[in-house]
C-alpha positions as CSV (number, residue, x, y, z in Angstrom):
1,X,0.8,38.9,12.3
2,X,2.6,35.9,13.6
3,X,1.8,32.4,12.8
4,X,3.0,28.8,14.4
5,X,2.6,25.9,12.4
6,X,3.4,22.5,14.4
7,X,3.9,19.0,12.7
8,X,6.2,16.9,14.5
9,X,5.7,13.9,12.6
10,X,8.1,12.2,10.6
11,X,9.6,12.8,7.1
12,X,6.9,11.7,4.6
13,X,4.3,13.6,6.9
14,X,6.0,16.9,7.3
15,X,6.6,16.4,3.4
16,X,2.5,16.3,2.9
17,X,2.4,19.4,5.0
18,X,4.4,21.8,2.7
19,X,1.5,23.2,0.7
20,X,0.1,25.1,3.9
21,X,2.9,27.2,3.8
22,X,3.0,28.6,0.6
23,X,-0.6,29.3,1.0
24,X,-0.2,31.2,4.4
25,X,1.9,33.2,2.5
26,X,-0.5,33.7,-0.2
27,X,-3.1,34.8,2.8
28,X,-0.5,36.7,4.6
29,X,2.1,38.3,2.6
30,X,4.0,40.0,5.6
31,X,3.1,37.7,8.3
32,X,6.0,35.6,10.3
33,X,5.7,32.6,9.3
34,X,7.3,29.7,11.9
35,X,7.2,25.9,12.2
36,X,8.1,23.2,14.8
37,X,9.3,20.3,13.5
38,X,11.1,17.1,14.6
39,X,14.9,17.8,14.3
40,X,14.8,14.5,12.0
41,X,12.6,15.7,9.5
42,X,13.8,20.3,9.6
43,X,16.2,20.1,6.7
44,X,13.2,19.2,4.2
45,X,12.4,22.8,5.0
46,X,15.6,24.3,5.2
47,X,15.8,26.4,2.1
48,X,11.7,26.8,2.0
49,X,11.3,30.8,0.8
50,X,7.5,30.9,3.0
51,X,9.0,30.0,6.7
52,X,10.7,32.1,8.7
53,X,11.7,30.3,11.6
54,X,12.3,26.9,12.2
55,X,12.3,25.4,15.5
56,X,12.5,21.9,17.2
57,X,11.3,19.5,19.6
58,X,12.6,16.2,20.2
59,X,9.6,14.4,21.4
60,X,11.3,10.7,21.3
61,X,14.7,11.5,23.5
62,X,13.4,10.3,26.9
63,X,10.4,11.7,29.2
64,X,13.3,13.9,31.2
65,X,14.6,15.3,28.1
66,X,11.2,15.5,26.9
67,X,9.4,17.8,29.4
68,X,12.4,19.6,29.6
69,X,12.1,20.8,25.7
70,X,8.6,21.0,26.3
71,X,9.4,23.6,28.6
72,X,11.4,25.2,26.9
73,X,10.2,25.8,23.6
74,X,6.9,26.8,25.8
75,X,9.1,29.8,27.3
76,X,10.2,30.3,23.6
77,X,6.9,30.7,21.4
78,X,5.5,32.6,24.8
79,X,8.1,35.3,24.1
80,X,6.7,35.4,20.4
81,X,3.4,36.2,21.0
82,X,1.8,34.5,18.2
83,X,-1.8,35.6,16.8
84,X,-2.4,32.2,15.0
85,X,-1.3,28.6,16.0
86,X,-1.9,25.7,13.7
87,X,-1.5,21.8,14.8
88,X,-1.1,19.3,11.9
89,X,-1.3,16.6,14.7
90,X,-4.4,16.3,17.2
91,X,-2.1,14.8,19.6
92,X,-1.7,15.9,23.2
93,X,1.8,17.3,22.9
94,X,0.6,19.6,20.1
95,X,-2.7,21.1,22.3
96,X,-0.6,21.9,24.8
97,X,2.2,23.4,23.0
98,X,-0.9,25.6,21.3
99,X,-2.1,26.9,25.0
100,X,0.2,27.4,27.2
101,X,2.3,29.1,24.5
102,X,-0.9,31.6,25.0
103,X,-1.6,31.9,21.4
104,X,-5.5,32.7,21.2
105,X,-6.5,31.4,17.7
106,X,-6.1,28.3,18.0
107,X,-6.8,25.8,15.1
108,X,-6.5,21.8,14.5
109,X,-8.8,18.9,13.6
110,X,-11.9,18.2,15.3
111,X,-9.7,16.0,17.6
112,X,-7.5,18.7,18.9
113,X,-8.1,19.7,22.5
114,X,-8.4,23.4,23.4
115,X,-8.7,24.2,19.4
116,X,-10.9,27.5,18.9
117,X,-11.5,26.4,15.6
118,X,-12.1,23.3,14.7
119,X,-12.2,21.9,11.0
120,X,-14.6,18.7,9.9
121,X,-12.4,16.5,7.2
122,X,-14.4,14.4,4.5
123,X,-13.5,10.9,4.5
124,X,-10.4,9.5,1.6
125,X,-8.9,12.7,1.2
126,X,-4.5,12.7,0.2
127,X,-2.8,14.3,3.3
128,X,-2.1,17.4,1.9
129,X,-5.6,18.0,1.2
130,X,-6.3,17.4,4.7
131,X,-3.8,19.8,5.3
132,X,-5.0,22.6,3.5
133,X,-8.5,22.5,5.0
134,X,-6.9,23.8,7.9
135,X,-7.2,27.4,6.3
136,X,-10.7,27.3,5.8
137,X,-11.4,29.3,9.1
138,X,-9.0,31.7,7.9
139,X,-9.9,31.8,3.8
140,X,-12.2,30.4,1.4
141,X,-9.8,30.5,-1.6
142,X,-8.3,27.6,-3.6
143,X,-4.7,26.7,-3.2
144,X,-2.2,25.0,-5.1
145,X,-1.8,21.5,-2.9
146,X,1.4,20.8,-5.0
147,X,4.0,19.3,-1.8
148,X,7.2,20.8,-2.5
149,X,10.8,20.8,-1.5
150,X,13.7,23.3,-2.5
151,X,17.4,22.8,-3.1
152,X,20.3,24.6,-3.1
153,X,22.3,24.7,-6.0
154,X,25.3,22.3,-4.1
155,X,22.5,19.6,-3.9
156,X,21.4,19.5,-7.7
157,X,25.5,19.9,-8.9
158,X,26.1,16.7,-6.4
159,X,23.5,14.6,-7.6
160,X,24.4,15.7,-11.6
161,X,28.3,14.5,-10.6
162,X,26.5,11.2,-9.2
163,X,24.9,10.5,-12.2
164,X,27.9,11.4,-14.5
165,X,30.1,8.9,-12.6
166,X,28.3,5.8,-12.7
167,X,25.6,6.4,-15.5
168,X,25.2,6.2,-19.6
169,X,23.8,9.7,-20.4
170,X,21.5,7.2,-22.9
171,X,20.2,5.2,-20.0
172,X,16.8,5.2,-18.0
173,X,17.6,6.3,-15.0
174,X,15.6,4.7,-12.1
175,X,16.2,4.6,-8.2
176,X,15.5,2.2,-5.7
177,X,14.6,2.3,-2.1
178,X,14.1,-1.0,-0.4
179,X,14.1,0.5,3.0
180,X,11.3,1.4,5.8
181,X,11.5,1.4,9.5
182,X,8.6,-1.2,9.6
183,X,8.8,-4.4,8.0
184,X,6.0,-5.6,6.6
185,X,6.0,-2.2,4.4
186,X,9.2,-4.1,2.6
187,X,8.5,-5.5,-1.0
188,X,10.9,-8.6,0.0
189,X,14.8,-7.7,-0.3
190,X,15.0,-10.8,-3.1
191,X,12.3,-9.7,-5.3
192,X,14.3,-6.0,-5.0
193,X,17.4,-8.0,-6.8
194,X,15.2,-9.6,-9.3
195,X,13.8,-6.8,-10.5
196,X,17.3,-5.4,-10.9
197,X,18.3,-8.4,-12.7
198,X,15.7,-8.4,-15.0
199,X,16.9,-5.0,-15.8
200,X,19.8,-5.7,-16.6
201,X,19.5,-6.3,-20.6
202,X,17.1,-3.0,-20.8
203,X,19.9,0.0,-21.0
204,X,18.6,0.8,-17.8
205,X,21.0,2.2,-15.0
206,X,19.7,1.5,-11.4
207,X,20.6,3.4,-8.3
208,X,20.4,2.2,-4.6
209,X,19.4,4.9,-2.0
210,X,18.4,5.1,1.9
211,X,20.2,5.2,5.4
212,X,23.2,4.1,6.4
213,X,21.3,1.6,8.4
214,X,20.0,0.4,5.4
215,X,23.6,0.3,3.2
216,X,24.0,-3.8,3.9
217,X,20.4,-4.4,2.5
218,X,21.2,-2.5,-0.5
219,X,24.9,-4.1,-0.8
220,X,22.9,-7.5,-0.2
221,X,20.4,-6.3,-3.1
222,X,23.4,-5.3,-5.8
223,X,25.4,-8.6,-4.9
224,X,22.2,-11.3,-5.5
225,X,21.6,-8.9,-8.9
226,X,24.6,-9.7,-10.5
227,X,24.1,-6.2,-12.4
228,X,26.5,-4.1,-13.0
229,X,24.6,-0.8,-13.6
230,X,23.6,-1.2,-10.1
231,X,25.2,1.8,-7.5
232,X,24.5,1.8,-3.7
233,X,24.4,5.3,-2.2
234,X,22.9,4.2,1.0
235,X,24.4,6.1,3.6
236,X,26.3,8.1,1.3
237,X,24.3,11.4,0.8
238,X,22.1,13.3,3.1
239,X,18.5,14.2,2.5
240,X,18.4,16.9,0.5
241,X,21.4,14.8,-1.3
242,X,19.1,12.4,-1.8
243,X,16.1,14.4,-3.0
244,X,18.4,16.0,-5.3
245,X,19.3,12.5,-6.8
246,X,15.5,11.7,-7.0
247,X,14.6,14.6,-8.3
248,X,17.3,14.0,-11.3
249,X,15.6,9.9,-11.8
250,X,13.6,9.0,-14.4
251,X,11.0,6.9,-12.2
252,X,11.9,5.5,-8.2
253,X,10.7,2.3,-7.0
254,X,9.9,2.2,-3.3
255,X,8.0,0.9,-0.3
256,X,5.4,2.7,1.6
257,X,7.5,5.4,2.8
258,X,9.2,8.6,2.5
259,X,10.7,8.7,-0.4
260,X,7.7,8.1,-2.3
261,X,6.6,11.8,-1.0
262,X,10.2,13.4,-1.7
263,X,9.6,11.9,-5.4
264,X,6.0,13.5,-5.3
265,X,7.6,16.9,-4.0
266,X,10.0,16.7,-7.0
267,X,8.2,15.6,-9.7
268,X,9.8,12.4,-10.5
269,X,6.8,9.2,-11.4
270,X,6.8,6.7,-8.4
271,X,5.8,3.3,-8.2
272,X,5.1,2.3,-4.9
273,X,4.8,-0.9,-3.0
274,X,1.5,-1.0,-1.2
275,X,1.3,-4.3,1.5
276,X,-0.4,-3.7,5.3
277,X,-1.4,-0.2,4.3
278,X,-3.7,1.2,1.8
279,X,-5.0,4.4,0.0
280,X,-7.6,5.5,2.2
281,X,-5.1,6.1,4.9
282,X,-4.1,8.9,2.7
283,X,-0.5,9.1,1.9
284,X,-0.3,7.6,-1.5
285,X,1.4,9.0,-4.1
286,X,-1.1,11.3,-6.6
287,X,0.6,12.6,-9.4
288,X,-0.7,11.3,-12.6
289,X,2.0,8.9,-13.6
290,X,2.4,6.9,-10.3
291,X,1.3,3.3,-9.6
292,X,0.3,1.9,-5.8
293,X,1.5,-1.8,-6.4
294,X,-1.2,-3.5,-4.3
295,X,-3.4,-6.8,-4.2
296,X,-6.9,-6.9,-2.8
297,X,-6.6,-9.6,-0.1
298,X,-9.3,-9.7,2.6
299,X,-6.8,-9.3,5.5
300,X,-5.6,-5.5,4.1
301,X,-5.1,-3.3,5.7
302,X,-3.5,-4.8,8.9
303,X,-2.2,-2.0,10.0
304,X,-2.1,2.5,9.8
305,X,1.7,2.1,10.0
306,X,2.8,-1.5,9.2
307,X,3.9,-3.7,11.9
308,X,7.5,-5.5,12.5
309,X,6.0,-9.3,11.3
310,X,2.7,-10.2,9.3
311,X,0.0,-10.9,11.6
312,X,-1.2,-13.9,10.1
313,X,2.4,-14.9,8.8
314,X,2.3,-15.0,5.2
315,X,3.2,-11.5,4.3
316,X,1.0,-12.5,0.6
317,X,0.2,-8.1,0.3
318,X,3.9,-8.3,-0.7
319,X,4.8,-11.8,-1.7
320,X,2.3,-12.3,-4.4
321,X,3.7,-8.9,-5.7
322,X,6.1,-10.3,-8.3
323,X,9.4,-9.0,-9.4
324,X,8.3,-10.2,-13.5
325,X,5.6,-8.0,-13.5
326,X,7.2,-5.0,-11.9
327,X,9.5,-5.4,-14.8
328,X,6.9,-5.3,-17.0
329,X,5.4,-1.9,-16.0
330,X,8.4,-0.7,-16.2
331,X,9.5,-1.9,-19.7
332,X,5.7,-0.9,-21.2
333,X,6.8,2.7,-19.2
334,X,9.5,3.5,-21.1
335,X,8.7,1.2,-24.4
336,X,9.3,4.6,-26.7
337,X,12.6,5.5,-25.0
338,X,14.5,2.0,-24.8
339,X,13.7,1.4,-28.6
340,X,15.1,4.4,-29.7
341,X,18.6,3.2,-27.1
């Protein structure tokens, strides 16, 4: 038995995937087990023990380039002779892949052209819900819809040695990831140094992550702060690197946006700054602890993925979210552990 699991979407998204593979292997104990990814997003699944293969296809490099991989990884998963394909995505790209690659099983959304089975989804269900309901033409039982991500032991020791460095072993721990690729997802950049100012005074050590792209935002976040237990490690450690770290926190503080689902994967509580986009889209964060930081407004949501500017040009979803009462939910959070510090 051979299986192809495609989901060429980006970080956050492959992220809610990771519970289908642990339950194909569940189903199908000897079965080869393969995904294609976005070469962006493949190391989340480096070390995962239920995938065999991992392949890739660049689907944002240019249309030449694009075909050309297309192609390719056609002639590839032709070779393979899979007995069961699975699309995450209904786009195009992903029906396509599914038939020419010849694989006769062929099972997606009720959106997916050329699917041979075709799964109904209830409405306000978490992504990886979704997800799993893609095995219901192939079992009836209940999975765990836990996402995941695994780590080598060089990850964990780095992000330990982090910690050491800058951080008192008595301190709360919390990260901080101002980032996203679209703006209006961004609680704003002052409100960010705020918060981290009003920490200051609570034995609380603070730690900076994202891109390198986003390694001047963070800078600009530490300097308007004035705290010293504030550490940038934007740019500075890769994604597992950065999972590790995460994993090793206390609580992280983020926009709508990746690391909200690596925290989810590693078990670490999230707060999470909800603005254009809301909960029904599905890709909140679920575990028990976590907070969506939202206000009802009548003009949310805007937008499935944010935009670049506000459409109306207030940006209130995130402006009326203020820094004091972040602070607050975070003091009344850890209340028991910063009076015994």
């Amino acid at each position: 038995m051979k299986i192809l699991v495609i989901q060429t979407a980006f970080i956050g998204d492959l992220i809610m995937t990771t519970p289908i593979f642990r339950a194909l292997r569940e189903v199908f104990p000897k079965a080869q087990i393969d995904v294609l990814v976005i070469p962006q997003s493949s190391i989340i699944l480096k070390y995962n023990p239920y995938i065999d293969k991992i392949y890739t296809f660049d689907k944002k490099s240019g249309v030449v380039r694009k075909i050309f991989s297309f192609f390719h990884i056609i002639q590839r998963f032709r070779k393979e002779k899979y007995d069961i394909g699975i699309s995450v995505q209904s786009s195009y790209t992903s029906a396509f892949i599914l038939l020419f690659a010849g694989i006769g099983r062929r099972i997606g959304y009720r959106r997916l052209l050329f699917a041979s089975d075709k799964v109904l989804l209830p409405k306000g269900l978490h992504n990886r819900l979704r997800v799993l309901k893609l095995l219901e033409p192939l079992s009836k039982k209940s999975f765990s819809d836990s996402t995941e991500i695994f780590l080598s032991e060089a990850e964990v020791l780095k992000a330990k040695e982090i910690i050491d460095k800058y951080s008192n072993p008595n301190n709360i721990k919390i990260a901080i990831a101002p980032g996203s690729v679209w703006e209006t997802k961004k609680w704003p950049w002052e409100y960010y140094a705020e918060l981290a100012k009003l920490l200051l005074s609570d034995n609380i050590d603070v730690f900076l992550i994202g891109s390198k792209q986003e390694n001047e935002l963070c800078e600009k976040i530490i300097s308007h702060s004035q705290n010293p237990n504030t550490f940038n490690l934007a740019g500075k450690l890769n994604l597992l690197e950065s999972t590790a770290l995460i994993s090793e926190m206390d609580l992280l503080v983020c926009n709508d946006s990746s690391p909200l689902h690596i925290a989810n994967a590693v078990g670490t509580d999230v707060f999470a700054f909800f603005g254009p986009t809301v909960q029904r889209f599905g890709c909140f964060p679920y575990r028990p602890n976590d907070k969506m930081l939202e206000v009802t407004l009548d003009c949310r949501p805007c937008s499935k993925h944010g935009g670049h500017r506000c459409p109306l040009g207030h940006h209130n979803c995130m402006e009326l979210i203020k820094p004091e009462y972040v602070h607050q939910l975070i003091i009344e959070k850890f209340a028991n552990s910063l009076s015994k510090t």
